[in-house]
C-alpha positions as a printed NumPy array, in Angstrom:
array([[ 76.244, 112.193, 102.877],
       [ 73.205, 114.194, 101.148],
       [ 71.977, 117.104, 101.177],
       [ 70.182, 116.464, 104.286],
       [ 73.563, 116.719, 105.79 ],
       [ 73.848, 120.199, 104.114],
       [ 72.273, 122.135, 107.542],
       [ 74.193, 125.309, 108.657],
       [ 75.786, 125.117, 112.301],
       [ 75.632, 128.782, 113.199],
       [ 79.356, 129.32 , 113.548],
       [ 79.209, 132.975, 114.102],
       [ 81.302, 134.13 , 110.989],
       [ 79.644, 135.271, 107.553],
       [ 80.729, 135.819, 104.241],
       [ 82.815, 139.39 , 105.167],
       [ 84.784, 137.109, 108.047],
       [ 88.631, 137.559, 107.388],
       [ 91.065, 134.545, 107.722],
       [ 92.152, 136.239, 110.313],
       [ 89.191, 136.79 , 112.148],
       [ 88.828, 132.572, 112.174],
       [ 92.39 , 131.888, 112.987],
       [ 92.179, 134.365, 115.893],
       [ 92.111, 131.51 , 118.511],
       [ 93.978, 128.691, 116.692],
       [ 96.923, 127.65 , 117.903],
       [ 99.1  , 125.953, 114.904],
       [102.342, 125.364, 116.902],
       [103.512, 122.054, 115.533],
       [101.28 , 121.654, 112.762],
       [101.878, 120.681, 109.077],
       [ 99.844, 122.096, 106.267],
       [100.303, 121.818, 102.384],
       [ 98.495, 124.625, 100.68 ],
       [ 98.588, 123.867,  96.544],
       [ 98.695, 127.649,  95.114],
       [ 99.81 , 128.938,  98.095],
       [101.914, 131.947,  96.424],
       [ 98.784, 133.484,  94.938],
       [ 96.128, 135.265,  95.082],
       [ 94.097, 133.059,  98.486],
       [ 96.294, 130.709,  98.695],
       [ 98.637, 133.143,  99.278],
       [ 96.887, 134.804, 101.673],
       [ 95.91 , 131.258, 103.905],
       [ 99.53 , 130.616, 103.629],
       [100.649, 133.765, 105.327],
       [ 97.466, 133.437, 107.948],
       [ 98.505, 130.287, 108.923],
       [102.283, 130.348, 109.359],
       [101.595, 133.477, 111.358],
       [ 99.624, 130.987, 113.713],
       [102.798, 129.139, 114.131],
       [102.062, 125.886, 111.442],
       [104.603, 124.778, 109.179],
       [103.314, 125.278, 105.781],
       [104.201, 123.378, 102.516],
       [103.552, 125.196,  99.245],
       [103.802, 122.786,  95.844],
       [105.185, 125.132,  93.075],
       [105.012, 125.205,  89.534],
       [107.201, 128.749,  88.961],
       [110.009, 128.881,  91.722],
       [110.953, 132.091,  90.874],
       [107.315, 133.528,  90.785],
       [107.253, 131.74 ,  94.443],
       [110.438, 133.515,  96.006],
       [108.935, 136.811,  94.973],
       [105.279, 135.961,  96.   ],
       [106.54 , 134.431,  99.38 ],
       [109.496, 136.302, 100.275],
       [107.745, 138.882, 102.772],
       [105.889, 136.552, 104.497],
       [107.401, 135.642, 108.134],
       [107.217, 132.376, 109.531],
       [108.168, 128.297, 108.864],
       [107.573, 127.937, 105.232],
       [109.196, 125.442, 102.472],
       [108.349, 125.165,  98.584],
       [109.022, 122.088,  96.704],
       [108.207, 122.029,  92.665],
       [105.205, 120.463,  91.594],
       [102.602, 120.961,  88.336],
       [ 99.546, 119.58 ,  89.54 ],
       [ 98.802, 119.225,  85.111],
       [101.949, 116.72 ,  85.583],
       [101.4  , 113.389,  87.444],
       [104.856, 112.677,  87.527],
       [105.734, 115.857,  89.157],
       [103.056, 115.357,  91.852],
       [104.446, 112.081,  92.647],
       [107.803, 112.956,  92.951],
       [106.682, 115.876,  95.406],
       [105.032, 113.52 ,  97.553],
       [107.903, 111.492,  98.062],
       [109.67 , 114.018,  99.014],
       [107.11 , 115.201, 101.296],
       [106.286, 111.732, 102.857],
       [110.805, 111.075, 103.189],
       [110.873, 114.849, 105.13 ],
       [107.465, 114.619, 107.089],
       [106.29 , 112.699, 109.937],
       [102.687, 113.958, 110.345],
       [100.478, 116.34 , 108.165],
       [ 97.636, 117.951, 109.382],
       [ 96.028, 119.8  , 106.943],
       [ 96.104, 119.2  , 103.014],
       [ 94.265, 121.997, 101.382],
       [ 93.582, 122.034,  97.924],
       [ 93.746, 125.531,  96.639],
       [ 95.494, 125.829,  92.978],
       [ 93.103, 125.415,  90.026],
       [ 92.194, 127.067,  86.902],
       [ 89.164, 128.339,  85.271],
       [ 87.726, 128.717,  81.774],
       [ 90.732, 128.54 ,  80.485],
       [ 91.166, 127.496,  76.323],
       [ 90.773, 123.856,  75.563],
       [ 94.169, 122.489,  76.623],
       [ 94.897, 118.6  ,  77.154],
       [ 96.835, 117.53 ,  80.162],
       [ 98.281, 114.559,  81.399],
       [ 97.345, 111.481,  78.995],
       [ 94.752, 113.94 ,  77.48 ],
       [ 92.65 , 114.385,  80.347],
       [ 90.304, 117.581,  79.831],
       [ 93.049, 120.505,  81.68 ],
       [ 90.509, 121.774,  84.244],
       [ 89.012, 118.617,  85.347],
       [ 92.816, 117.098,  84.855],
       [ 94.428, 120.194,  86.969],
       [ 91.117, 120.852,  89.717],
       [ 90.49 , 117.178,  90.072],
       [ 92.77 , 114.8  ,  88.94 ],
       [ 96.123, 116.238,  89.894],
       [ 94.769, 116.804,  93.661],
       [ 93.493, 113.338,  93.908],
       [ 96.631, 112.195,  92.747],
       [ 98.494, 114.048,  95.2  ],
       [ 96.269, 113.177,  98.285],
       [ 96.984, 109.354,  96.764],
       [100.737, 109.646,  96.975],
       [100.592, 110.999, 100.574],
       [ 98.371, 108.411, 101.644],
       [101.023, 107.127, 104.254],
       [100.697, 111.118, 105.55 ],
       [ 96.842, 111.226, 105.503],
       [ 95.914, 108.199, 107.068],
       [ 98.986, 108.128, 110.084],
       [ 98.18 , 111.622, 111.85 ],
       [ 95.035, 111.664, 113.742],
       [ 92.594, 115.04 , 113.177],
       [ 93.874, 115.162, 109.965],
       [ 91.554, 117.476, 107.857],
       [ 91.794, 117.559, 103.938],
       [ 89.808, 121.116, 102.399],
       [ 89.057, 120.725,  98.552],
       [ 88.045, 124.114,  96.888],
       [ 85.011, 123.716,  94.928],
       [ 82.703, 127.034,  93.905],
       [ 79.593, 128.26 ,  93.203],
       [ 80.653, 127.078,  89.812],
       [ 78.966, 123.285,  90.506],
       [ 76.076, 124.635,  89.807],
       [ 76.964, 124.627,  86.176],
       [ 77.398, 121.013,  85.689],
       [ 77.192, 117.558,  87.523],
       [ 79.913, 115.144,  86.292],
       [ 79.362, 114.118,  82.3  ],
       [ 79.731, 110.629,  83.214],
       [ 79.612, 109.742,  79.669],
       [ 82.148, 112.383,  78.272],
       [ 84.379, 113.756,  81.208],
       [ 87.359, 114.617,  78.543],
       [ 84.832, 116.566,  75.887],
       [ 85.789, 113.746,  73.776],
       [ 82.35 , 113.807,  72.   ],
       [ 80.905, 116.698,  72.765],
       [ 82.103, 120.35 ,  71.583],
       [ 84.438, 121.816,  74.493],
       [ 82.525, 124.377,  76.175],
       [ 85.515, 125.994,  79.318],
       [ 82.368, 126.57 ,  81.528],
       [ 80.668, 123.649,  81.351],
       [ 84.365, 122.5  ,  81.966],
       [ 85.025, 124.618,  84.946],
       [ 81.329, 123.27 ,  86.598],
       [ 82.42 , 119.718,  86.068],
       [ 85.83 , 120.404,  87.884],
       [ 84.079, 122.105,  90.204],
       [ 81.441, 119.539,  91.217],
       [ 84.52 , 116.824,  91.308],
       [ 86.178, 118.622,  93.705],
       [ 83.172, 117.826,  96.272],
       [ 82.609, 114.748,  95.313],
       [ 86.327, 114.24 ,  96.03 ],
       [ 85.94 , 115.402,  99.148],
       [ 82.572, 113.186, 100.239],
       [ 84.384, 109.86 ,  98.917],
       [ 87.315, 110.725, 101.136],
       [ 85.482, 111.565, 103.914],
       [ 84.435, 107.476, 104.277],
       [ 88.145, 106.423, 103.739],
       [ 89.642, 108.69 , 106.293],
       [ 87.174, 107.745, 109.208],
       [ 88.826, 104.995, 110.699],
       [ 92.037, 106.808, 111.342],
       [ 90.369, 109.686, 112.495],
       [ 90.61 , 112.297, 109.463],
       [ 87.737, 114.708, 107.796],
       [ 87.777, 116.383, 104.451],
       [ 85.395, 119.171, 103.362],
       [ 84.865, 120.798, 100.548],
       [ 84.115, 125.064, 100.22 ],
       [ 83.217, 127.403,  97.818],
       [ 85.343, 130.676,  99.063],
       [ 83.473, 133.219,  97.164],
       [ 83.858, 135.316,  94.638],
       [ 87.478, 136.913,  94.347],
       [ 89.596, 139.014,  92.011],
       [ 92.624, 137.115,  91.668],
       [ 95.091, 134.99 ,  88.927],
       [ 92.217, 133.019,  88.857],
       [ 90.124, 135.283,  85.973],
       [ 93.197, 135.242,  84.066],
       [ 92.162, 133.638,  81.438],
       [ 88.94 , 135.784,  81.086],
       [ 88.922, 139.183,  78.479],
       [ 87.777, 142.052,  80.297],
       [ 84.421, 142.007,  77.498],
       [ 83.673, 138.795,  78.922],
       [ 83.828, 139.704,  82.624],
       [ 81.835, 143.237,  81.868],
       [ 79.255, 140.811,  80.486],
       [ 79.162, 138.654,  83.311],
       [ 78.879, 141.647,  85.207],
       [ 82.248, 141.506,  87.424],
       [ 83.18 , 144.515,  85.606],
       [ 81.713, 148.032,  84.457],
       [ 81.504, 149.022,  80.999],
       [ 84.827, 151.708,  82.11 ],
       [ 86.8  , 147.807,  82.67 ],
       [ 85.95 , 149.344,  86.72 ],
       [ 84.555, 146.829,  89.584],
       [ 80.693, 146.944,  88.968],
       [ 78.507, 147.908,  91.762],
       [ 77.061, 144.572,  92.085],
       [ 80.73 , 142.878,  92.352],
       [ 81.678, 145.746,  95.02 ],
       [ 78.811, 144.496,  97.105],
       [ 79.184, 140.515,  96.208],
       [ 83.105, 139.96 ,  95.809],
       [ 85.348, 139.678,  98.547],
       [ 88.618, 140.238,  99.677],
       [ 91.236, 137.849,  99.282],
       [ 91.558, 137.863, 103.009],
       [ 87.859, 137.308, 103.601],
       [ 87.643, 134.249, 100.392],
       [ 90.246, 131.719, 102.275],
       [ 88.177, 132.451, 105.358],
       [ 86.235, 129.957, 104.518],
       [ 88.317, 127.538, 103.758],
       [ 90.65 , 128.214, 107.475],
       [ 87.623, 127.475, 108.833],
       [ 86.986, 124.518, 107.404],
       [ 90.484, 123.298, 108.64 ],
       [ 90.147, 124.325, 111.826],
       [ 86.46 , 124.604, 113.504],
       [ 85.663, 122.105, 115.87 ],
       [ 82.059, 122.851, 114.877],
       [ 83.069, 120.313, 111.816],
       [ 83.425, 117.666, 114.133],
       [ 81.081, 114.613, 112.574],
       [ 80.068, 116.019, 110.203],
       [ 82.348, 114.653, 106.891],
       [ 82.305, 115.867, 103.546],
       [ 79.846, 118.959, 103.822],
       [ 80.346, 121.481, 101.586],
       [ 81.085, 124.749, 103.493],
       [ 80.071, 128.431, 102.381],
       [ 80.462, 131.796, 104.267],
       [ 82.308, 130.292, 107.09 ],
       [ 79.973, 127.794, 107.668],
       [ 77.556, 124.699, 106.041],
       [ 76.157, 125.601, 103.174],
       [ 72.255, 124.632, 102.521],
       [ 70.766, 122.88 ,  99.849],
       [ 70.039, 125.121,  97.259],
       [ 67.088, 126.718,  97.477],
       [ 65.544, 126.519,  93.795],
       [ 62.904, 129.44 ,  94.366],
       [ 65.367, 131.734,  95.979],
       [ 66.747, 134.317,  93.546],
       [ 69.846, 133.316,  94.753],
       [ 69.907, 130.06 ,  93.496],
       [ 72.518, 130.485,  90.949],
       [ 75.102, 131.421,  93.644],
       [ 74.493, 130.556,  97.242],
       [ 73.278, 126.862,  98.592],
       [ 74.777, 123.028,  97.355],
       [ 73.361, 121.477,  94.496],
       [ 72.318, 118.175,  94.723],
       [ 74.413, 116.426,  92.339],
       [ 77.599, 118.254,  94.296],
       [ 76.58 , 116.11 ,  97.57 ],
       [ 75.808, 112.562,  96.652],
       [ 76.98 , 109.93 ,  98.182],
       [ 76.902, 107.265,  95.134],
       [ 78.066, 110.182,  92.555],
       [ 81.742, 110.194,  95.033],
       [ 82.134, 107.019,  95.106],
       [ 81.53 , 106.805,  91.167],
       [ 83.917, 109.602,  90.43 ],
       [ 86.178, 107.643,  92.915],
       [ 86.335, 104.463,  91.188],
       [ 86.8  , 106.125,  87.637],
       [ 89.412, 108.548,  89.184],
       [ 91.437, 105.812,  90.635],
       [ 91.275, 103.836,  87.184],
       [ 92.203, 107.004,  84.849],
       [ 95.449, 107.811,  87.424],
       [ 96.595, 104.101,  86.552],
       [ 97.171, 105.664,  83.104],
       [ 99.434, 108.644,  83.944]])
């Protein structure tokens, strides 16, 4: 996959579709979905879209009690098992359980991460956001391998974000061993593993029949920004100098039922047929990013995000650093 793969398909939706709005003809009788942070903030809101569409849905959690509150008015087929994606051992044990209870799973979608958060190890030291974002999903999509490879249409959704923009993998010092920790440069690595995840799986999936994707879902107020002080979002310009939504978010953020849209779609379009490990925007392929557009900082793949030898790369370091957890 390159960017040449990148080219939109016209799907109808945009970036103010709800999940709704893309569910409205799925039928999800008798399908099996585990959403990761699926009793917050998007996840939430995918996990109460789907199940409404009649799929069984699976929610890893790290807070049970924060779960039964969070899920406890939402109708419909819906089990939580614990799991902290920062805790390999956890993630294993929840995929055993998951592969002893389940006979087929057709959608994995990996939705819990953090962002910018304080230098925090994780793991045997792994960097937290590339060790929570990256290395705790791929370690959970490894322990379900028996799941992901056994039921045909299979699709696998990795959340990535605008936020690849920031940074292509620092091949040379993924854990900010060397270097001075810097949470955004950080977050932008994560970020840009989580496609790359996505593109390497693609190839291993195609002989029994499964996709994965990868989306940025837009921008959103939710749990995510928790780690941000209100200074720093009013100078990012998420915020007004009254600690209000600025103008320019009101017109650019979303709804949390409009920023899983994207990522429903990605599970579910048939207009993703053969075409593996794109990374998906505004209900639909994104395009390469455009570097004279003044949108270029937000809209559009960046190369490094989409490269074919970069996934496999990240794969075969990936699989060597999970033999250490």
């Amino acid at each position: 996959m390159s960017t040449g793969d990148q080219q939109p398909v016209r799907s109808g939706f945009d970036g103010k579709t709800t999940v709704d709005e893309v569910l409205d003809s799925a039928e999800l009788t008798g399908k099996t979905a585990i959403i990761t942070g699926g009793y917050s903030g998007i996840g939430l809101e995918l996990v109460r879209a789907m199940a409404k569409k009649g799929a069984k849905i699976i929610v890893p959690v790290r807070s049970p009690e924060k779960a039964r509150e969070s899920l406890a008015g939402i109708a419909g087929d819906i089990v939580t098992h614990e799991m902290d994606l920062g805790d390999i051992a956890s993630v294993r044990r929840f995929a055993k359980q998951v592969n002893d209870a389940t006979s087929r799973l057709d959608f994995l979608i990996n939705n819990a991460g953090i962002m910018a958060c304080p230098e925090t190890r994780v793991g045997p030291g792994w960097e937290a956001q590339f060790g929570v974002n990256h290395m705790g999903h791929f370690a959970l999509a490894r322990a379900l391998w028996p799941l992901l490879t056994a039921t045909p249409g299979l699709r696998v959704v990795a959340l990535s974000s605008t936020g690849h923009k920031r940074s292509d993998i620092l091949w040379d010092d993924i854990q900010f061993e060397k270097a001075p920790y810097d949470k955004w440069v950080a977050y932008g690595q994560a970020k840009t593993a989580n496609a790359l995840f996505a593109n390497a799986l693609s190839r291993r999936l195609r002989d029994s029949g499964g996709l994965a994707f990868s989306v940025h879902p837009g921008g959103i107020f939710t749990p995510l920004q928790r780690h941000l002080e209100k200074e720093e979002m009013i100078a990012l310009g998420w915020l007004d100098e009254n600690g209000e939504l600025s103008e320019l978010a009101k017109q650019g953020f979303k709804t949390p039922e409009q920023g899983c849209a994207t990522t429903a779609w990605a599970a579910t379009s048939p207009l993703l047929d053969g075409k593996p490990g794109v990374y998906c925007e505004d209900c639909d392929i994104a395009e390469p990013t455009d570097p004279e557009s003044p949108f270029a900082r937000f809209r559009g793949v960046d190369a490094h995000a989409c490269s074919d030898d970069a996934a496999e790369r990240l794969w075969e370091i990936s699989e060597a650093l999970l033999e250490t957890a």
